[in-house]
Structures are given as C-alpha cells and as structure tokens.
N, C-alpha and C positions, 0 to 999 in steps of 0.2 A: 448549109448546103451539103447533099453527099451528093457523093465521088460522081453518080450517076445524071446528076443533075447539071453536069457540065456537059457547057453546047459544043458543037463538035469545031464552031470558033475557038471555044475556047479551049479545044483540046489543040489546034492548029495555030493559036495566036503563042500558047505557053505550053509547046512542046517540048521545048528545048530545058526547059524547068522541070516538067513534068517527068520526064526521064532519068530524071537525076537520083541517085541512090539512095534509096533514106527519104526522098520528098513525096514524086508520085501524087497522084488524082488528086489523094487525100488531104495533101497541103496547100494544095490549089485550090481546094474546094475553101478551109480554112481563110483562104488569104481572101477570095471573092464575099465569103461570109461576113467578112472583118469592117468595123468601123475607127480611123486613127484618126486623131486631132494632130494638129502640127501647126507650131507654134514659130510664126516667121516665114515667109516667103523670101530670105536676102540669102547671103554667103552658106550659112547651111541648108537654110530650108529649098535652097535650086536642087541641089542633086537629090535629099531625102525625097523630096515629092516626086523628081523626074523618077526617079527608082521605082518608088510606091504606086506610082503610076502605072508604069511599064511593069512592074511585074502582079498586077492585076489585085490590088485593096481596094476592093470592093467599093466603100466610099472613106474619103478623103475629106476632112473639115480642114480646113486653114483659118487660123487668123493672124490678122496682120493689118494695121492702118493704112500702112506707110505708101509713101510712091517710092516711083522708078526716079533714078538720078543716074546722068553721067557716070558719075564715081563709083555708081556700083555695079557695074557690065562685066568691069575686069574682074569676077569675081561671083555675080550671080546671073549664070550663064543661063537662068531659065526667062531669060528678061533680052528683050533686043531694042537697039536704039528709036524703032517705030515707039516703043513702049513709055518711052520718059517723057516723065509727066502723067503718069495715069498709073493708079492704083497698084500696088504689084500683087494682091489677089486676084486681079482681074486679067493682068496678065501672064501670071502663073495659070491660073485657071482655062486659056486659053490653050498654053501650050501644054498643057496636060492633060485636056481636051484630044487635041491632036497628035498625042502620042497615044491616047487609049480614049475610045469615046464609050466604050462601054462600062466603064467606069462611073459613078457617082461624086462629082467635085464639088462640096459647099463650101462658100467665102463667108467671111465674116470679118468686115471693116472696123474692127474694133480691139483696141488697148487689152490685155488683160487685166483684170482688178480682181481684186477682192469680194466686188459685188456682182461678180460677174464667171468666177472661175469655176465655180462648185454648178452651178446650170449649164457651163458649156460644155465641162466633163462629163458628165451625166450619160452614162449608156455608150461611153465611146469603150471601145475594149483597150487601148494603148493610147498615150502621149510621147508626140517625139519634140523636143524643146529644141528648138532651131535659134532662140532668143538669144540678143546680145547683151542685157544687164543682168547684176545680181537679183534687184528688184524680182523682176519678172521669172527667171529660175530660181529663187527660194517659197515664189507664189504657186508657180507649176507644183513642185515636191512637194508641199502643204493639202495641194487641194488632190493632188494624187492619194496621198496617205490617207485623207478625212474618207477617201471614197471608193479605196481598195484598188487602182488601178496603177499596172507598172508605167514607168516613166523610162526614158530612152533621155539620157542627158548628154550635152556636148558645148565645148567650148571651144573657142581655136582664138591665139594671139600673137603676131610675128610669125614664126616659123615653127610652132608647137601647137599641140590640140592635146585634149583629154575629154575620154567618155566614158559613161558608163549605164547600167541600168539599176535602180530606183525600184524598190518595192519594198514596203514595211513590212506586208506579212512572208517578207521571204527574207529578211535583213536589213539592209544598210538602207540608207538613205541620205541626199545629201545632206542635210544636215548630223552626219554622221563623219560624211568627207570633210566635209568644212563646217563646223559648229559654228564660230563666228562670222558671223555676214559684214565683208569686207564695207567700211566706211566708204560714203561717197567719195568716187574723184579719186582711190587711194590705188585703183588699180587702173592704168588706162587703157579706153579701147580701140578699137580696129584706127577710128578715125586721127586717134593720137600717134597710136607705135605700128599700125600699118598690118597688112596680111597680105601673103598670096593667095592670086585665086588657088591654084590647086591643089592646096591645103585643105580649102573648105569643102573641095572634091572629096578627098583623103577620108576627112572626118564625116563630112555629110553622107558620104557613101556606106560606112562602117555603122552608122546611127542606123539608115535605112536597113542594113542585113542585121540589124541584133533586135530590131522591130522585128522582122521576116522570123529571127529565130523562135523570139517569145511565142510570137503568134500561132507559126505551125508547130511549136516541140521541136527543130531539130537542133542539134547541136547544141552548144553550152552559153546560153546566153550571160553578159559581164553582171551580174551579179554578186554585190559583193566585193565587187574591185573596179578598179578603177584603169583603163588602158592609155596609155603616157606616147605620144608619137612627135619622134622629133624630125620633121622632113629633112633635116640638111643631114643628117645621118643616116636616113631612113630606117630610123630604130626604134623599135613599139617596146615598150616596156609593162606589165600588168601588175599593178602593185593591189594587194589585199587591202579593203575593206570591213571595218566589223563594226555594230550596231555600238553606241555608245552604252557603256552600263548605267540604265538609270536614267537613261533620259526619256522624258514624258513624251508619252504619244505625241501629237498633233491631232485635236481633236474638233478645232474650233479656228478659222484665220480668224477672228478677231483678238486670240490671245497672240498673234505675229506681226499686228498691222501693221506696225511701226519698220520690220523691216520688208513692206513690200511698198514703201514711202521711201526710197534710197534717191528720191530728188529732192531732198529738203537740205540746206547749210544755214539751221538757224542758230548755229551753235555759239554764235558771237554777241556780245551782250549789245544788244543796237537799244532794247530800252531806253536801257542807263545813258546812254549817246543820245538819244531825242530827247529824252527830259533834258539833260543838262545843255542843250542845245536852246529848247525854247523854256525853260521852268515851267515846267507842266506840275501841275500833282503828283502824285504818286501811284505810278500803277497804269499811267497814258501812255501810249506811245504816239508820238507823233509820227511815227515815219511808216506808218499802216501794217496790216500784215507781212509777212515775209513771204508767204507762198499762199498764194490763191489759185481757184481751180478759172475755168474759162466762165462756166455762170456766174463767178464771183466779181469779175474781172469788173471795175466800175466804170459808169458812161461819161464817157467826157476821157476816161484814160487813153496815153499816150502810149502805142502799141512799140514796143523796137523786137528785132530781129536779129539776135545776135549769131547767128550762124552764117557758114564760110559764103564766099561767092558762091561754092560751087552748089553748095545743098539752097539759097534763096533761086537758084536758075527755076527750081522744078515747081515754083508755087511759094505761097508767101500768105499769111491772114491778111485780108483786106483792111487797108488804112493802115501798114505798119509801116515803120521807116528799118529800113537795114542798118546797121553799125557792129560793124563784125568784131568778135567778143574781143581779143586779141588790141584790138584797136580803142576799144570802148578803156580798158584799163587802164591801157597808157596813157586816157584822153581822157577823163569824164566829163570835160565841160562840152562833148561833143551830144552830148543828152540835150535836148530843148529842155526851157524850163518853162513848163505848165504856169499857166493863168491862176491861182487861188484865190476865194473872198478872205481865206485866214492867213495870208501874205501880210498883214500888219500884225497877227499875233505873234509872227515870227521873230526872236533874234536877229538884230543886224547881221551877227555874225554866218547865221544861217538862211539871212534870204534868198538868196541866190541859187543854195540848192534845187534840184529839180523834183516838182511834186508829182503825183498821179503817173507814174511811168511803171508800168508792167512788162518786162524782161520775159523773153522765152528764145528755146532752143529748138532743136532735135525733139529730147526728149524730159529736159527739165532742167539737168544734171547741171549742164553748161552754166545755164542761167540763174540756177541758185545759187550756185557757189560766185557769179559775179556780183546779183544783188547783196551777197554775204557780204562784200568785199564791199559795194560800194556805202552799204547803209551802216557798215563799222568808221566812214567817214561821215556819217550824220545827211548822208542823202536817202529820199523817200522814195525807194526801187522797191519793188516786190518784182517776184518770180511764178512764173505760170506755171504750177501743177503739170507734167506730163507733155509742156510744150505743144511742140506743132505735130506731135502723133496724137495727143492726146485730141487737139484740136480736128484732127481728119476723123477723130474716133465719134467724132459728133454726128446727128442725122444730117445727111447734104451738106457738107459746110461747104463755103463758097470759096474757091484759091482764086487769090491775083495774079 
C-alpha cells in the first residue's frame, strides 16, 4: 500500500501514530499492507492482538483451539466473563473486531503440528508466538527458519518474562538460545507456579511493538538477544545472542518431530511390566499403547478427565468421567475397571487392574506423565495425544 492510498479514516483513526518521528504515512501504509499469524489467544496473545489490532495490521491470523475458563480472565483481558465457555478465537475475534473493524481477523480452531505449520505460515510476513509449551515454540522457530520468516518470541512464568526476535537469515534462533529442548514436565507452567496478569501485559505488549518494529523498519528490533524483565524489580536486562557454530540449518520438521511430541512420558519400561505381569511372549505388551492420538482412541474405551475442577467447568469430551490428576495418583483404584473377553488370560496377580482407560489433560503433558506412572505399576492406561485442545482441534467436536 503507498503512503497515498490511505483513507482519510485512516489518516484520522492512526493520527496519533502517524505523526510520530521516524514512522509517518509510510509505516502505516506498511502495517495496513502487513499479514501476521499469532500463535494463542490467552495470557500473551490478549494484549499482542489487542495492539495489533488497534494499531492497524492489516490482517491478523490467530490460532488457537482452546476456550475461555474462569481462571484465565485475571490475566487474558481480551476475554470476558459472557465469553467462557466458547472458543477464545472467537472471542478475541470479536473484540478485535470492535476495536478495529477495518481490519481483517482470521481464526483458526486448531493445534499447531507438524502437518500443519509450513501451510499456515505460508505468505504470512511475521509470527508472534503467544504459545505456552516448549512443544509448540520449538515448532514455531523450525517452520519460521524452513520458510524465511522472523518470529517474535515470548515467555513469561511467576514474575519474569523473556523475548526476543528469531530469524535465521539474520542470526540467532531459538534453538541457538536454548539448544536443548527442555524434557517434559521439567519446567512447570502458568497453571503449576502461577503468573500475574500484568506481566503478560508487560511482555505481550513488547512482542506486539518488536512485530511493529520488524515490519515498518523502525527502530532496532531484539535480534540476536534476548530481553530478560523482572517485574518485581522492574528490571529489563538484554543479554546477547549468537548463532551456534555449526549447527545445521532446519531444513526439514520431520528431522525435529520428536521434539514437537513433548506430551509423550514413555520413558519407563512398562513392556517389561506387562509381560511379566501376564507371560506374554516376547515383544507384547499387554498394557496397549502409551500415547494414542483421538482417531486412535479404541470403542468401548473408558474416557477420564484428569484435569482441575476449574478447567472440566468450561467443557469436557462426551462420555468422560473426571478424576482429577492429583487425586487419581493417590488413589488408582478410583479408575473403573473395564469389562475384558482376555480377563482370563490375565494373572491373578493382575486382574484387577483397569483395562481400556484413556487418560487426557489440557494438553497431554499432565496425562502422560500419569499414565507413565500408572502403567510402571502394570496397569493398562494410555494417554491422549494433545489432550482436550487437541480434541477441540478436531472438525465440530461436540463439549459436555
């Protein structure tokens, strides 16, 4: 768009922008031009988007599964209590809408994957990672690198945040900041160690203006470093970044897949536990898969719901029973124990176990590491792939 092609709305909507020294027609033409993906509608993604909204990016892609919950208001302020229970692209969407309707707002009800990341980057000019797993931020950075596009990254946990911007043909990339991708479960989040909301202002806000920067030219976007904000001190600290020597491109996610799979805890030898549980053969297991996706999920399976009161309030898969994770450990006889025709092939010792019960969480995380836990005791739990986002990621699923 040049400079002339702006309406005189939109000279009177982003005057106060436009004036600005160094910005001018010409970056506002840029920003209206501009297409950015933004990855999350919760704790970061309320203020990146309310920003990106209001100050005029032209279209605006969101994805995000998830709904609205109580427990996330105090903190994703683009979301109101009318709202829970229903989709939060759709109610971002809304209120973004109504903060800018000349705008362009596209949702997209779905997970990021693997099979999925290199088509929805496609033709966007930026990515701002709003996301709250490793998973999903080392898939962002991958599919950025394979396809030339900078990334806008951010984290916040307690009372700290760190961001920065992602671009391989210009440097660093996270996998430059953090080479090893943190083990599941080894770093906890928001819903473990807690955030304030206006932290994720803090951060959410700084993502939104280092998008603003890339995109017009002004200023020095973080590049290369990495910006460190402690709110209880109010102290930013920017610490350098530098490309690792030697390390391979990203040229391909199927050479990473394994870690953009950070809901798997198959790491415990459960084999060896079913065989010597029923004398199997060699090479059986009796206690099924350990992580199955939702097509996989078998008929006749016993659905449970291992997540808090507060997150079952907003929706739940049809036919599941709740047993909240916390509870379930202390307790596993609190698990029904499924019907089987191969309950006489079983050990005494193991009849009693529970068969056919497929475990899911949030987002997997939770539920793998229980079913780890309960099938190193010779019970036959599997874990749902991607949980109950994965599950809203599906065409119409239907919530209880």
């Amino acid at each position: 768009m040049s400079t002339s092609r702006l309406s005189p709305a939109d000279r009177t909507r982003y005057a106060r922008q436009i004036r600005l020294s160094g910005f001018g027609e010409r970056a506002q033409a840029a920003l209206l031009d501009s297409h950015v993906l933004v990855i999350g509608a919760g704790g970061l993604g309320a203020p990146i988007l309310s920003y990106l909204a209001a100050v005029g990016i032209g279209t605006i892609t969101v994805v995000d599964p998830d709904i609205v919950e109580l427990s996330n208001l105090h903190r994703q302020v683009i979301h109101t209590e009318a709202a829970i229970g229903t989709r939060k692209i759709d109610s971002a969407q809304q209120r973004m809408n109504g903060i800018n309707s000349s705008i362009e707002v596209r949702t997209i009800p779905q997970l990021l994957t693997p099979d999925n990341a290199l088509e929805l980057f496609e033709g966007v000019d930026i990515v701002v990672d709003g996301s709250d797993n490793f998973a999903t931020r080392y898939l962002a950075n991958d599919a950025c690198e394979i396809l030339g596009i900078p990334l806008v990254w951010g984290t916040i946990l307690g009372f700290d945040g760190q961001l920065a911007v992602f671009d391989a043909e210009r440097g660093a990339t996270l996998r430059d900041l953090y080479p090893e991708v943190p083990a599941p479960g080894s770093v906890p989040d928001c819903s473990v160690a807690g955030v304030l909301g206006p932290l994720c202002g803090s951060i959410g806000s700084a993502m939104a203006m280092e998008a603003i920067k890339v995109l017009t030219g002004i200023g020095t976007p973080l590049y290369n470093s990495v910006a460190i904000h402690s709110s209880l001190d109010t102290g930013w600290e920017t610490v350098p970044v530098r490309p690792i020597p030697g390390r391979p491109p990203v040229t391909d996610l199927e050479q990473h897949r394994g870690d953009y799979a950070q809901h798997t805890f198959d790491s415990l030898s459960t084999d060896d536990t079913a065989e010597s549980a029923k004398g199997s053969t060699a090479g059986e297991n009796l206690l099924g898969p350990a992580t199955v996706t939702w097509a996989e999920v078998e008929a006749g399976s016993i659905l449970v719901d291992i997540r808090d009161d507060d997150e079952v309030a907003s929706g739940m898969v049809p036919g599941a029973i709740h047993i909240p994770m916390d509870e379930l450990l202390a307790d596993p006889s609190l698990l029904p124990t499924a019907n089987t025709a191969d309950a006489s092939a079983i050990s005494d010792a193991a009849s009693a176990r529970p068969l056919g019960i497929a475990l899911y969480c949030r987002s997997g995380v939770r539920s793998a590491k229980t079913a780890a836990q309960l099938r190193s005791h010779g019970m036959a739990v599997t874990s749902v792939h991607g949980g109950y986002l994965a599950f809203l990621s599906q065409p119409d699923p239907q919530q209880s």
